[in-house]
N, C-alpha and C positions, 0 to 999 in steps of 0.2 A: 689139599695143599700141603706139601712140606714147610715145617716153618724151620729159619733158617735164624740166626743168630749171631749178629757180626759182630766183634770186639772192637770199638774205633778209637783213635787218638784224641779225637777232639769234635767240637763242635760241626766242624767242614766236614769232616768224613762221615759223621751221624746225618747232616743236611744231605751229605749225595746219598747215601744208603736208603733214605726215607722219601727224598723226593726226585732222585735221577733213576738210580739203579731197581730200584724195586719197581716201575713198572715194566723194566725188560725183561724180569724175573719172575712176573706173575704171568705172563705169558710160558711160560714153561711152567705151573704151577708150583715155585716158590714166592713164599711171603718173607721177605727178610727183617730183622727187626735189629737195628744199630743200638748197642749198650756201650755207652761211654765208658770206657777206662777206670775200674775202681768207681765206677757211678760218677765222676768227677771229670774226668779225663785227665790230659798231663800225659809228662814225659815217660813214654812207654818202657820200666826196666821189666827185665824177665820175671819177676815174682811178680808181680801184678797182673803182666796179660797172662802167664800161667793160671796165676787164680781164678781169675776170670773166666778163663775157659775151661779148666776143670769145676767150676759152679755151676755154669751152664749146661755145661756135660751131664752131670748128677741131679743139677732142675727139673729138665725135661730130658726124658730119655727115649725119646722118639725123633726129638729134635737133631738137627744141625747145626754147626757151630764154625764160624769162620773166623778170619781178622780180618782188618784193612788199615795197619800200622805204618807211616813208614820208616823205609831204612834209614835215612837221614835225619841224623840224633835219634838214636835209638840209644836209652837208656842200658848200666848196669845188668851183666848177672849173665846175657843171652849165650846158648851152647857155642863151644867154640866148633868152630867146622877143620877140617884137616886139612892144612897151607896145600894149593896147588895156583897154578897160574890159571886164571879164569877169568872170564869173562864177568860183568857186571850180572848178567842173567845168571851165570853157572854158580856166583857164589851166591846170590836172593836162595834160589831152588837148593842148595847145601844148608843154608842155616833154615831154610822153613824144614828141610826133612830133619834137622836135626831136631826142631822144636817138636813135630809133631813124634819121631822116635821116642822123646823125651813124655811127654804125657799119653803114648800109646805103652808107657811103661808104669806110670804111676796107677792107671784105671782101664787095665786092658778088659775088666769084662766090661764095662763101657761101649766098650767096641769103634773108642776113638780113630782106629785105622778105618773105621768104614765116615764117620760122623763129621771127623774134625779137617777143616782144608785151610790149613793158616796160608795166611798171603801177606807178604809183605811187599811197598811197594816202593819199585826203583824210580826213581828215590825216594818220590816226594809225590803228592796228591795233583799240585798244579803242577805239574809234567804232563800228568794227561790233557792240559786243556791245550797245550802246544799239539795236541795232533789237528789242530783247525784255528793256527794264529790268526786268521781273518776274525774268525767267528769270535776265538777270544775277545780281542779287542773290542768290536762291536758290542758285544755282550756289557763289556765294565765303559761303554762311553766314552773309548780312546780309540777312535777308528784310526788315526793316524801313526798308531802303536803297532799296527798290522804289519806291518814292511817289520819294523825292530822285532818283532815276535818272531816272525819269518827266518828273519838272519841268524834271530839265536837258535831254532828250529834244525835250521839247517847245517849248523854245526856240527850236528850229534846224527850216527846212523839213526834213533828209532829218538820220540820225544821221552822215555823214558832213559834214557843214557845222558841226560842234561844233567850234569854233574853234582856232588855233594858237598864241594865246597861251601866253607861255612859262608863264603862273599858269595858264590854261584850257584848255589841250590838255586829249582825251578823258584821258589816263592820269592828267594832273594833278586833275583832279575825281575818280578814282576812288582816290586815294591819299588826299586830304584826307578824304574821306569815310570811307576805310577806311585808317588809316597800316599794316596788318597784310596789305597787297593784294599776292601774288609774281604776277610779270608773266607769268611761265612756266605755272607750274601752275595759276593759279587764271585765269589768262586762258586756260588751253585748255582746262578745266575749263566755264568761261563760254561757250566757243566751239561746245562740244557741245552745250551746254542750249540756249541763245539756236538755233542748227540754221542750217545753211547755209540753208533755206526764208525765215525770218525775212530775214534779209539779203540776201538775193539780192530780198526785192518791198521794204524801206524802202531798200537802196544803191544808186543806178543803177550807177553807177562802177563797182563791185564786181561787179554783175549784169553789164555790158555785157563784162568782166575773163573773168568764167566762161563767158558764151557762146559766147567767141573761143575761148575753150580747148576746151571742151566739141564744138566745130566742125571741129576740128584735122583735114585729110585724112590718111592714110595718108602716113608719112614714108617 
């Protein structure tokens, strides 16, 4: 088994990594293993998940090492990327290459360019449960939320293009909708029901995320 080492923001992202995503990845034999943010989690600045994942890097050196941050409120420090008109996807993949140029520079014998697959994600964690608003809904006990999930769904080309407004982030619409919405349980709850299938053919980001992993040679 490759074992595999995600950097998460918080608690949600440690619960999917432990109990959604790892076992689509033990089927390709990766074990993945979520380490919260500085051992705490919190607002992700770039000195931190940099740390992070150069500790792990030099921990185990057989391992892999990934993230699952996301881009909305991302804290101080992160490389800046070079202005061009882009797409929401085209700038994610600019600032992860920059991230990952950036510590394939500090510990190149490491061999970070083969080890390290940072991901960050557009925008937010509950975007992905938008690719099966039914299922969301059912999931947290609001089946009549189905239709509304839908509508804001259908707004956006992909459920990851639901924007980052500080009022319209994915979680911000699902709080307003539901002020009784726990981020933890009832988002890995949602995470089950919605099925990594769902998301992996509405995310590309996220699809292209699990390929890489799923792909991983023999460490």
């Amino acid at each position: 088994m490759n074992r595999l080492y995600v950097v998460v923001e918080g608690q949600t992202e440690e619960s999917f990594v432990k109990n959604v995503l790892s076992e689509t990845l033990w089927r390709s034999g990766v074990l993945p293993t979520p380490i919260l943010l500085g051992r705490q989690g919190g607002r992700p600045s770039y000195a931190r998940v940099r740390g992070d994942v150069i500790r792990l890097l030099k921990q185990e050196r057989r391992a892999y090492c990934s993230t699952m941050i996301d881009l909305y409120g991302l804290g101080p420090g992160f490389p800046e990327c070079p202005p061009r008109p882009a797409s929401n996807l085209a700038k994610v993949r600019d600032l992860e290459k920059a991230v990952k140029d950036d510590v394939c520079l500090e510990i190149p014998d490491l061999r970070p360019d083969l080890r390290f697959i940072p991901y960050l994600q557009l925008h937010e964690y509950e975007a992905l449960l938008f690719s099966n608003p039914t299922a969301f809904a059912k999931a947290i006990n609001q089946v009549n939320l189905g239709a509304h999930f839908q509508a804001i769904r259908d707004e956006f080309d992909t459920p990851e293009d639901i924007n980052d407004d500080p009022n319209t982030a994915p979680s911000k619409r699902v709080v307003a909708a539901c002020p009784g919405y726990r981020k933890v349980i009832d988002g890995t709850q949602a995470a089950v029901a919605v099925g990594i299938p769902a998301m992996r053919e509405q995310c590309r980001h996220f699809r292209d995320w699990l390929e890489i992993l799923e792909s991983l040679p023999p460490g």
